[in-house]
DSSP file (Angstrom, degrees, kcal/mol; ACC not computed):
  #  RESIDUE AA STRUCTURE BP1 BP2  ACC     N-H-->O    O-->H-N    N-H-->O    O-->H-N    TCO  KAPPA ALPHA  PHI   PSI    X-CA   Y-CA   Z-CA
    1    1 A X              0   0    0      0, 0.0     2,-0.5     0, 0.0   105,-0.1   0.000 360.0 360.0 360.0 139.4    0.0    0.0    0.0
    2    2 A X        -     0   0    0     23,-0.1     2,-0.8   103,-0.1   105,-0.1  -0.846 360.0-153.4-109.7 139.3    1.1    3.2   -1.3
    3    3 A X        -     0   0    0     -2,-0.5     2,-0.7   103,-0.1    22,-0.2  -0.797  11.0-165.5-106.1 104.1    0.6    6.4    1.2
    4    4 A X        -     0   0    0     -2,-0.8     2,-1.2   103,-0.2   105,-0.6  -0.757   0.9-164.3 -98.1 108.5    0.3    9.7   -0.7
    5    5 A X  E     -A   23   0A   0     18,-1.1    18,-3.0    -2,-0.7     2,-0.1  -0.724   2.6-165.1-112.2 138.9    0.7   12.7    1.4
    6    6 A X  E     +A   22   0A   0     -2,-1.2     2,-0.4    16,-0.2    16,-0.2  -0.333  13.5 169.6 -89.8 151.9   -0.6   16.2   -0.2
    7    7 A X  E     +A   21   0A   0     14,-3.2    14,-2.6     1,-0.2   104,-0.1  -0.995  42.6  46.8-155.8 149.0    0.4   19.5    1.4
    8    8 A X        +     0   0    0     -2,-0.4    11,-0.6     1,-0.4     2,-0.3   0.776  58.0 130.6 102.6  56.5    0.1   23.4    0.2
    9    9 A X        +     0   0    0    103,-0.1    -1,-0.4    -3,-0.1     2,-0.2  -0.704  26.6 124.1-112.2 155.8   -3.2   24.1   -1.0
   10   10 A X        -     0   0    0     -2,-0.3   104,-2.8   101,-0.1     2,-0.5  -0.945  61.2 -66.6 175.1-161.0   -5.0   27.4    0.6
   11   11 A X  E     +d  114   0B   0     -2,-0.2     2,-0.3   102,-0.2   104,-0.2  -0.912  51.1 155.9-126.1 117.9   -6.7   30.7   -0.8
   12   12 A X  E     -d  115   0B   0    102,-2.7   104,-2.8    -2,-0.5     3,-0.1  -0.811  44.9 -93.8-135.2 176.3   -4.8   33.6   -2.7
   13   13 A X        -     0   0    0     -2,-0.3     2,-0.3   102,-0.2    -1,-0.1   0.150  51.3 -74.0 -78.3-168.6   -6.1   36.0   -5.0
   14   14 A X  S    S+     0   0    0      1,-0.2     2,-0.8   102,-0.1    72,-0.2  -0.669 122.7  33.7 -76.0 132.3   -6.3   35.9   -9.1
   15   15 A X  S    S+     0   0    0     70,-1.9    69,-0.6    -2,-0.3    70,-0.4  -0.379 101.6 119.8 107.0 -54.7   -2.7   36.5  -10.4
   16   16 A X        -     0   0    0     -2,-0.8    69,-1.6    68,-0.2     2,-0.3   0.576  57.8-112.2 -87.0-136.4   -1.0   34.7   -7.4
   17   17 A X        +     0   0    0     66,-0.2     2,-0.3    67,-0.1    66,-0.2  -0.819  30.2 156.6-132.6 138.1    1.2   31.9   -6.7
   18   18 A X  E     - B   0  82A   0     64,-0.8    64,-2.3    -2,-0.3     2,-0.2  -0.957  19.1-159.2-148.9 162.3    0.9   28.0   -4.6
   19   19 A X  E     - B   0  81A   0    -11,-0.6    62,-0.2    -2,-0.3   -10,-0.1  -0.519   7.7-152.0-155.9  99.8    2.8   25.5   -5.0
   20   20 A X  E     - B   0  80A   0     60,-0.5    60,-2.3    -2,-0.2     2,-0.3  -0.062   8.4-164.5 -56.4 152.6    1.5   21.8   -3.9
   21   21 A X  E     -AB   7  79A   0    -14,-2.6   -14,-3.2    58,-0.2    58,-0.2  -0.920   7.1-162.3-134.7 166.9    3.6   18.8   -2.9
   22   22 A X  E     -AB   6  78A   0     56,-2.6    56,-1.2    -2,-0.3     2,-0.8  -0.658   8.1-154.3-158.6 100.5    2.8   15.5   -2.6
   23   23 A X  E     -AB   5  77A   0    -18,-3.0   -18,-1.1    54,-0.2    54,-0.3  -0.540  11.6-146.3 -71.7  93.8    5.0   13.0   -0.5
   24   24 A X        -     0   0    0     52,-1.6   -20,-0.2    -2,-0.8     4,-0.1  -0.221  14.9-135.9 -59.9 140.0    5.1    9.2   -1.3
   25   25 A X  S    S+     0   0    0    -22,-0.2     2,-0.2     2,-0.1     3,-0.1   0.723  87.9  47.5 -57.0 -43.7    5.5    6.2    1.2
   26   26 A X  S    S-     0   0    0      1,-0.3    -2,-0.1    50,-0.1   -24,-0.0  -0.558 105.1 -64.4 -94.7 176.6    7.8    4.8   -1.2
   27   27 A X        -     0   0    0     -2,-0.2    -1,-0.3     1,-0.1    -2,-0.1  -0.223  39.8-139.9 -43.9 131.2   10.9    5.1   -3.6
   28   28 A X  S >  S+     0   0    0     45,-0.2     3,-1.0     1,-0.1    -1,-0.1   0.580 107.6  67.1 -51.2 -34.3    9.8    7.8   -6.6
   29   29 A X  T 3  S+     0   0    0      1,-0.2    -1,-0.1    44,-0.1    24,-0.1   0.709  85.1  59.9 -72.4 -10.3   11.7    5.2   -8.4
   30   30 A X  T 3  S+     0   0    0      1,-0.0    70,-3.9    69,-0.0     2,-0.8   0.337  96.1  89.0 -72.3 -14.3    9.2    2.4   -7.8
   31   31 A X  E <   -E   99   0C   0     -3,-1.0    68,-0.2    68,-0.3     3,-0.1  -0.885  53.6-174.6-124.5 102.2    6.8    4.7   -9.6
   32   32 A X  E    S+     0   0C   0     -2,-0.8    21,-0.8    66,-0.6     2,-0.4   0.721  84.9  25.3 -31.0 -48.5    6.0    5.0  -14.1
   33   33 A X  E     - F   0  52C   0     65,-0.4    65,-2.7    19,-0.2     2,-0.3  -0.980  62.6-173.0-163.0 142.8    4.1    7.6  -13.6
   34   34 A X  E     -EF  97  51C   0     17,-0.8    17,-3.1    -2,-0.4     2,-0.3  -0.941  27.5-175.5-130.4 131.3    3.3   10.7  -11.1
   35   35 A X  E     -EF  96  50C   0     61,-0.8    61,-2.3    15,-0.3     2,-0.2  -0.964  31.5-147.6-152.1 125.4    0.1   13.2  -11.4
   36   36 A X  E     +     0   0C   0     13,-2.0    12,-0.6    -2,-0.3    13,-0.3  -0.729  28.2 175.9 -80.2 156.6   -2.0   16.1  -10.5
   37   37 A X  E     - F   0  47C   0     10,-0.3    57,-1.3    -2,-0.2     2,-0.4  -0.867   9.4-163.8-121.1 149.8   -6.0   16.1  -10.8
   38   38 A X  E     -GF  93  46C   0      8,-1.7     8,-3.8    55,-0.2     2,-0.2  -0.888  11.8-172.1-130.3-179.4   -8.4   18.1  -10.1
   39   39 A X  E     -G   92   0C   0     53,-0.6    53,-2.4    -2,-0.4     2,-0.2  -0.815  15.4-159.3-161.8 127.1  -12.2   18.1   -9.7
   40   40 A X    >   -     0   0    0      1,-0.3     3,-2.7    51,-0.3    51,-0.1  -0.391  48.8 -69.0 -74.3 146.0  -14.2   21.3   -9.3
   41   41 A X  T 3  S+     0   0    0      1,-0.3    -1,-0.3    -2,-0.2     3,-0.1  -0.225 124.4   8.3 -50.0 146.6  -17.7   21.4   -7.8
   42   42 A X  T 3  S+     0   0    0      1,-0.1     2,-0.3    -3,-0.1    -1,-0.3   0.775 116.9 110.7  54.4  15.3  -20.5   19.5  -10.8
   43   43 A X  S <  S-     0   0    0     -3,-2.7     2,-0.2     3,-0.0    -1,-0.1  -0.873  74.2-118.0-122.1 172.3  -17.3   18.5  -12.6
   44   44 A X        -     0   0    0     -2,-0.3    -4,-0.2     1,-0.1    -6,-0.1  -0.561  39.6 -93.9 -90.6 168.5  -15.5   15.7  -13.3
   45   45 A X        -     0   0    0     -2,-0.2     2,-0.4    -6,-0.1    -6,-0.2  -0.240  50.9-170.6 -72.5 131.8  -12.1   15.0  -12.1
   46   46 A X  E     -F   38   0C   0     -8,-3.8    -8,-1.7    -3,-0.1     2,-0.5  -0.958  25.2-102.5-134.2 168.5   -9.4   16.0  -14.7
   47   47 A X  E     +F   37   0C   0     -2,-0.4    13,-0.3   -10,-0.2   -10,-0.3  -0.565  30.5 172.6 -79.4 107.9   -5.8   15.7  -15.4
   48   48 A X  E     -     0   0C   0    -12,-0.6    12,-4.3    -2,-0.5     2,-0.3   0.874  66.1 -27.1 -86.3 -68.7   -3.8   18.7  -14.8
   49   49 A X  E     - H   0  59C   0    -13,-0.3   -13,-2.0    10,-0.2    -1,-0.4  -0.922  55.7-174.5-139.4 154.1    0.0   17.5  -15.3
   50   50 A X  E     -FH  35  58C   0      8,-1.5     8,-1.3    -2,-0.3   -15,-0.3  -0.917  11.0-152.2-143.2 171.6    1.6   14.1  -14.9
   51   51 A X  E     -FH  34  57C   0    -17,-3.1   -17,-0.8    -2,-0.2     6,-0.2  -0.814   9.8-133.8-155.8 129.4    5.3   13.3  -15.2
   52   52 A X  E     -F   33   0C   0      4,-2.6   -19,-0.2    -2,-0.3   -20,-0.1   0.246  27.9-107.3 -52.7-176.8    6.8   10.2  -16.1
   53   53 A X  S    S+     0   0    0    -21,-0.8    -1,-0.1     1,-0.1   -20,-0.1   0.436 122.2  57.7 -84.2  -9.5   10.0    8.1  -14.4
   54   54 A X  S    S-     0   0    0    -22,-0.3    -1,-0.1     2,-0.1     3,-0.1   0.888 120.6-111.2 -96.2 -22.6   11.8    9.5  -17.5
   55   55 A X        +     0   0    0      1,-0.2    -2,-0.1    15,-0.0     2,-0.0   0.384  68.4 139.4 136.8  -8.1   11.2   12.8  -17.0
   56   56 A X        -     0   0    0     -5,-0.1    -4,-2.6     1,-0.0     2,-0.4  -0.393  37.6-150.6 -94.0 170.6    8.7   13.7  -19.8
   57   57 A X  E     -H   51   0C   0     -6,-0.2     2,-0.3    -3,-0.1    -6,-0.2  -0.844  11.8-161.3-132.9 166.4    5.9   16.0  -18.7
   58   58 A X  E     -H   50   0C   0     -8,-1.3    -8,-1.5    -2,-0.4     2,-0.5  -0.958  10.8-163.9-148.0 113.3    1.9   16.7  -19.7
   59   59 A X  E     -H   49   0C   0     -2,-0.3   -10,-0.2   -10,-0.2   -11,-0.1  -0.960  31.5-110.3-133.5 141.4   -0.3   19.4  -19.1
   60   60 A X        -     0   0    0    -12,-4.3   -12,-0.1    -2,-0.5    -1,-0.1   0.195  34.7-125.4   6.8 139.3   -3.5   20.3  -19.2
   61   61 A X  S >  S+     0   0    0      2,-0.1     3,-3.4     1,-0.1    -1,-0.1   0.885 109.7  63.2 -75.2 -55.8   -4.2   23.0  -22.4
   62   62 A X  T 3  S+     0   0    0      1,-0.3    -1,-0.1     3,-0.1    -2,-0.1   0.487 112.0  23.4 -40.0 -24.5   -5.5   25.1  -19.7
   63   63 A X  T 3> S+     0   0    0    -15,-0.2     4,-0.9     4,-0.0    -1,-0.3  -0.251  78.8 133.0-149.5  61.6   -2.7   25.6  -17.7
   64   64 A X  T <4 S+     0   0    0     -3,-3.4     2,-1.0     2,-0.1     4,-0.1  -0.717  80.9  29.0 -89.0 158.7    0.1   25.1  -20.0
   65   65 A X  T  4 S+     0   0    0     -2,-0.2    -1,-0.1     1,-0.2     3,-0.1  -0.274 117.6  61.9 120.3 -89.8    2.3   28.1  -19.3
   66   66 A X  T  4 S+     0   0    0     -2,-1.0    17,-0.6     1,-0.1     2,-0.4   0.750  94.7  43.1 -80.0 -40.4    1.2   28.4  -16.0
   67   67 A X  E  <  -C   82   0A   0     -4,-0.9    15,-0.2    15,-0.2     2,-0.2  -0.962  57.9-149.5-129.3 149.0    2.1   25.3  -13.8
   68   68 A X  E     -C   81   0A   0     13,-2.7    13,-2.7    -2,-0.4     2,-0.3  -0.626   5.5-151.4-123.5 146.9    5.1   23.2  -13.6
   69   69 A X  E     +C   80   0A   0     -2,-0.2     2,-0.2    11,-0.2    11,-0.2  -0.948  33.6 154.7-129.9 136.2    5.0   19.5  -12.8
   70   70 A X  E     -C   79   0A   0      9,-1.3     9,-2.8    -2,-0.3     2,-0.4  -0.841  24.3-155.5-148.8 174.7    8.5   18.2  -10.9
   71   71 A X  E     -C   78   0A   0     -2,-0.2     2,-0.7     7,-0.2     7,-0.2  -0.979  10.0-153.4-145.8 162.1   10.0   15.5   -8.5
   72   72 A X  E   > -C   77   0A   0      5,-3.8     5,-0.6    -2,-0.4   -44,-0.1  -0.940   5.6-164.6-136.4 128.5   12.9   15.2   -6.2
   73   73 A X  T > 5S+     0   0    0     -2,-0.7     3,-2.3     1,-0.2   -45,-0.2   0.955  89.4  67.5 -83.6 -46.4   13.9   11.6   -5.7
   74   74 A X  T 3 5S+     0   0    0      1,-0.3    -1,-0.2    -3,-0.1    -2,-0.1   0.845 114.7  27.6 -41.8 -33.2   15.7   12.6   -2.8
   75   75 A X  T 3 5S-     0   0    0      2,-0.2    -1,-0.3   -48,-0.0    -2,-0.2   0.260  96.1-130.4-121.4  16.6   12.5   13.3   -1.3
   76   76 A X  T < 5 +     0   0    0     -3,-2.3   -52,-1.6     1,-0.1     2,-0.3   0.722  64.1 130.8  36.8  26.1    9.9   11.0   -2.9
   77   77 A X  E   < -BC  23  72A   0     -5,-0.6    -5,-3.8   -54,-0.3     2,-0.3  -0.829  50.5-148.1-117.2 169.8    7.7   13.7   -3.5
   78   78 A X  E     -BC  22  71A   0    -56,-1.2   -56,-2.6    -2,-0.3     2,-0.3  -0.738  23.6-168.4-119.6 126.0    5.5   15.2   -6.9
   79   79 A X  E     -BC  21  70A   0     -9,-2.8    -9,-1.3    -2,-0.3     2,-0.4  -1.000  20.5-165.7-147.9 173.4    5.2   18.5   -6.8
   80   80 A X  E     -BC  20  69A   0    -60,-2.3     2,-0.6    -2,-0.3   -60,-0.5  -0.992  13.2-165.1-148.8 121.8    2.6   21.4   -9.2
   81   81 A X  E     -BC  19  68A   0    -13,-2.7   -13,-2.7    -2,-0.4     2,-0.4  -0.986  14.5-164.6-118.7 134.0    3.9   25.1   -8.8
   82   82 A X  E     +BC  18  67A   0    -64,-2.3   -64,-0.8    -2,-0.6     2,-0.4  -0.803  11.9 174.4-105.9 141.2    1.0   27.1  -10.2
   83   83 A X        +     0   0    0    -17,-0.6   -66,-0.2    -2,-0.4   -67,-0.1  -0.980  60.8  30.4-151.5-173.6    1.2   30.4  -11.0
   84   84 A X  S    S-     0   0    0    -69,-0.6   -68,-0.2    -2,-0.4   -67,-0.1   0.694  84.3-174.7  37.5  30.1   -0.8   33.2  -12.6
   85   85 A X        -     0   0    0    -69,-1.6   -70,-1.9   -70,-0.4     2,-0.3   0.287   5.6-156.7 -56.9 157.0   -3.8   30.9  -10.8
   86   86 A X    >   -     0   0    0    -72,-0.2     3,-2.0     1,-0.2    -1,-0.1  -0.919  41.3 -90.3-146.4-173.4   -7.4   32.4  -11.8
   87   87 A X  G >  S+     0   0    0     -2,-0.3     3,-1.2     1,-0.3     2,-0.6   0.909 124.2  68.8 -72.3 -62.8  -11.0   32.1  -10.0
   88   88 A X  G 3  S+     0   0    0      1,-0.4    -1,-0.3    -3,-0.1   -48,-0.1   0.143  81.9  62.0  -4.0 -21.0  -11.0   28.8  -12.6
   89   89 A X  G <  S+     0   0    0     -3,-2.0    -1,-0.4    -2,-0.6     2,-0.2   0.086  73.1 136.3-131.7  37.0   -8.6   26.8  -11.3
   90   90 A X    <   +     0   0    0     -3,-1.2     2,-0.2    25,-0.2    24,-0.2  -0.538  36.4 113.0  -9.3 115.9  -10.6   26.2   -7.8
   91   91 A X  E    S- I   0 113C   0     22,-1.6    22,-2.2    -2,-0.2     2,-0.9  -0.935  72.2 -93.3 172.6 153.7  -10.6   22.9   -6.9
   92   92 A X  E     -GI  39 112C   0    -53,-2.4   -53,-0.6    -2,-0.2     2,-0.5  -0.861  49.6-147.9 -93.0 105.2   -9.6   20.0   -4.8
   93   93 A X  E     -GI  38 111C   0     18,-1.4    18,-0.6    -2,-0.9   -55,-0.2  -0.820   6.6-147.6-101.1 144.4   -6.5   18.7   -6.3
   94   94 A X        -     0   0    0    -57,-1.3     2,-0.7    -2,-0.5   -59,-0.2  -0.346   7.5-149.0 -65.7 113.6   -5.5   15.4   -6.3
   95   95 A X        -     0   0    0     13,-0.3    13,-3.6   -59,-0.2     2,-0.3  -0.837  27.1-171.9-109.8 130.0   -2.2   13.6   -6.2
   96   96 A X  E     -EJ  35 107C   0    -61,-2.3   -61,-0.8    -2,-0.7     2,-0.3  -0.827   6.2-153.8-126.3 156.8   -2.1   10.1   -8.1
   97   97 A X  E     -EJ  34 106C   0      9,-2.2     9,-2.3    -2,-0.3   -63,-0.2  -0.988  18.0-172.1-106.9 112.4    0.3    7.1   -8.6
   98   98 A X  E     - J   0 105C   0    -65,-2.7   -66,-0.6    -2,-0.3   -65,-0.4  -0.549  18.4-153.3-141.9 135.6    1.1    4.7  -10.6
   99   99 A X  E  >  -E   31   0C   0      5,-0.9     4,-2.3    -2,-0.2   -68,-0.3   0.207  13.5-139.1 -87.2 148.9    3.7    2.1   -9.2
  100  100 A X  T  4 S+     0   0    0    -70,-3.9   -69,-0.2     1,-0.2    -1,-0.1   0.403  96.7  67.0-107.9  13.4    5.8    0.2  -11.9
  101  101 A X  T  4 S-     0   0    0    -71,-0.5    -1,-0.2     3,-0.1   -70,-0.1   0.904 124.7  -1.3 -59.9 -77.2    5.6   -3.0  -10.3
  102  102 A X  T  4 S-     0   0    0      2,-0.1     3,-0.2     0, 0.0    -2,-0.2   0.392  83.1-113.6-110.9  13.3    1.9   -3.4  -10.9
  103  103 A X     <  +     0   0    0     -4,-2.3     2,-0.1     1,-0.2    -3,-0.1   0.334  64.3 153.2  86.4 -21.9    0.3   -0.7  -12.6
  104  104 A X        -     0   0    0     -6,-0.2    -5,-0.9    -5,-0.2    -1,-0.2   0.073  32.5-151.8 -64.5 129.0   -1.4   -0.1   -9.6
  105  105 A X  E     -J   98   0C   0     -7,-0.2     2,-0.3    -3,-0.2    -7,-0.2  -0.546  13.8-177.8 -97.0 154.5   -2.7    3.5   -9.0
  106  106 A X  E     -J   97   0C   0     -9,-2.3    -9,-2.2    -2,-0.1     2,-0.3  -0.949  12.0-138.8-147.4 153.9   -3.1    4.9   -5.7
  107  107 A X  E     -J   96   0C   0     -2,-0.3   -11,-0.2   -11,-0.3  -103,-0.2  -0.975   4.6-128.2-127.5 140.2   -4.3    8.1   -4.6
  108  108 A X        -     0   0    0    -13,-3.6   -13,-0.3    -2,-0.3  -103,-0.1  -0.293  33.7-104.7 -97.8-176.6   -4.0   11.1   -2.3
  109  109 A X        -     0   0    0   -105,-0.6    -1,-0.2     1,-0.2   -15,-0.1   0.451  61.0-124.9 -40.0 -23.5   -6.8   13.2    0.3
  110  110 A X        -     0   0    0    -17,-0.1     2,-0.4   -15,-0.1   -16,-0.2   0.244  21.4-129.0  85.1 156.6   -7.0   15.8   -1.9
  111  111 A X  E     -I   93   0C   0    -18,-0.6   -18,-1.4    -3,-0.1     2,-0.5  -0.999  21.1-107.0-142.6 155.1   -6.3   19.2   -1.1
  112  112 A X  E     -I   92   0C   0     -2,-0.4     2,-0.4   -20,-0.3   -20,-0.2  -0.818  23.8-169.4-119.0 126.7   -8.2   22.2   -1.6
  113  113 A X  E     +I   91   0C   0    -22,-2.2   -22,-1.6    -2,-0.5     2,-0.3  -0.896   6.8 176.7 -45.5  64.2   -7.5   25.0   -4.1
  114  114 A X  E     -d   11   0B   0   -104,-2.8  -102,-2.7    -2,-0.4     2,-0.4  -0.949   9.9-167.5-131.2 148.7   -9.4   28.2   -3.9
  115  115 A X  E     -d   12   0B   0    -28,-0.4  -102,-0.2    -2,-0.3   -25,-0.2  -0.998  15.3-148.3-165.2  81.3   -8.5   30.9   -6.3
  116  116 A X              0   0    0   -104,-2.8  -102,-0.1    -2,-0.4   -30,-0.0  -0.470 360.0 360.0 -37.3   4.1  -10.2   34.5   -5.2
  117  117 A X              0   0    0     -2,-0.2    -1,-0.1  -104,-0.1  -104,-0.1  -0.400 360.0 360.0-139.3 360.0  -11.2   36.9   -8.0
């Protein structure tokens, strides 16, 4: 069992700046593939950024640009620095796994996102 913990979600205005982590129970190296999601009040859950074990990265159209997807293997955490946020990217986001042993995806508590106007 994989233990995701999610950290640096809060409330800042339009324009500014957060930057989430999300610390893994295990080796980062154990792990194919690493993710943000979010899900918004009525919407469904969607992909923000992911980043592979090689390094390659994926975002969102919506916040290309704007947020950076990283790791530290030294510290077995995922982390999504947002910046230039708007009222639009309000949300609980979501930190996901999935381990390259078995494909198996695990997921964290979510943390909440709120984005002032």
């Amino acid at each position: 069992q994989v233990q995701l913990a999610e950290s640096g979600g809060g409330l800042v205005q339009a324009g500014g700046s957060l930057r989430l982590s999300c610390a893994a129970s295990i080796s980062i190296f154990s792990m194919n593939n690493m993710g943000w999601y979010r899900q918004a009040p009525g919407k469904q859950r969607e992909l923000v950024a992911a980043i592979t074990s090689g390094g390659s990265t994926i975002y969102a159209d919506s916040v290309k640009g704007r947020f950076t997807i990283s790791k530290d293997s030294a510290k077995n955490t995922v982390y999504l620095e947002m910046n230039s946020l708007k009222p639009e990217d309000t949300a609980v986001y979501y930190c996901k796994v999935i381990t390259s042993a078995s494909g198996a995806e695990y997921w964290g508590q979510g943390t909440q996102v709120t984005v002032s106007s």
